[in-house]
N, C-alpha and C positions, 0 to 999 in steps of 0.2 A: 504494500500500500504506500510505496515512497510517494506516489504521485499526489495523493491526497494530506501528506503531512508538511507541513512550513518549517524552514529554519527554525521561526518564535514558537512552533509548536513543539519541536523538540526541545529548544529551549528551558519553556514552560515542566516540560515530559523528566529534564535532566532536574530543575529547580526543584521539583515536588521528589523527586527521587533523594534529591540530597537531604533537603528535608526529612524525608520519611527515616532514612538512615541515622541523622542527627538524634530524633525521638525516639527511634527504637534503640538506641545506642546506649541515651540517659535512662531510658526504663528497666533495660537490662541490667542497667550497673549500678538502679537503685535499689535501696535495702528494702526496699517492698516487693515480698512475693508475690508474682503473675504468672499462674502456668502457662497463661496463653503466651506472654510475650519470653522471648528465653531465644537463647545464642544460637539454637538451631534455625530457627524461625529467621533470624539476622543474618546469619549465613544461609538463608534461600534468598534472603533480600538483595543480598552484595553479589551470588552469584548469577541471578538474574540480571542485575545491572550491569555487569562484565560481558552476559551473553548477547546483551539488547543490540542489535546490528543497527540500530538506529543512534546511537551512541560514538560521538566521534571518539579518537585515542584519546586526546585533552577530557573529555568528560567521561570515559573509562576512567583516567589516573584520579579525577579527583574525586571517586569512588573505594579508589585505592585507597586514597590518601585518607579521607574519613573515616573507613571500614578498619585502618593500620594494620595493611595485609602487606605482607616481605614480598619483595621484590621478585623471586621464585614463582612466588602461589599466582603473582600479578602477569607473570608471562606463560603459567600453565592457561589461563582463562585468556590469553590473545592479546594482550594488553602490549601494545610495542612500546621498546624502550627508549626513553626521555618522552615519554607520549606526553609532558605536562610542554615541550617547544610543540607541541602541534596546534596553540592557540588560535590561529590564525586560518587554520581550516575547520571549516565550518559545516561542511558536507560532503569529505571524503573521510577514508581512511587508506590503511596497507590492503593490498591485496592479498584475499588468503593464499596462505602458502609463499609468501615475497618474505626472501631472503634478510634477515634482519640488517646483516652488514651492508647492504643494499640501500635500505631503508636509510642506516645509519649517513652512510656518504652523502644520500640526496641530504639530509638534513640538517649537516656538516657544512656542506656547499650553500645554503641560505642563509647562514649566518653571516 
């Protein structure tokens, strides 16, 4: 459904996503027990947001970066590295399966 969704909708999409992450984050780590709300539940939340194809590299990492998931766990789920310099693209990513060192160099060369 790319064609029906807007940059500001993803936007919007990524905003309410961090949010939700934020809140589910301070719930779990307060001293009030919630069966409902608990780390597993937080970890479908982070991995879903990792998997979202609608999600550029820059708004993967700063899912990373809220969820404080290692740098490992953040390139098993697709996440390319230094994805927080992809600011400035706003509606691509890496192609699946593109060589990281690859990626690297183009990214190297824009600086």
């Amino acid at each position: 459904m790319v064609d029906d969704i807007t940059i500001e909708d993803r936007q919007l999409l990524h905003k309410a996503t961090l949010d939700m992450l934020h809140l589910l984050i301070d719930r779990v780590n307060s001293e009030k027990e919630n069966i409902n709300l608990t780390n597993m539940l937080l970890k479908r939340v982070w991995k879903a947001a990792l998997k979202c194809q609608g999600f550029t590299p820059a708004m993967k990492d700063d899912v990373v970066y809220i969820a404080g998931l290692d740098e490992q766990t953040a390139r098993e789920y697709g996440v390319a590295p230094y994805a927080s310099q992809w600011k400035y693209l706003w509606s691509i990513g890496a192609k699946p399966g593109m060589p990281w060192d690859t990626i690297l160099v183009s990214l190297r060369s824009k600086s």
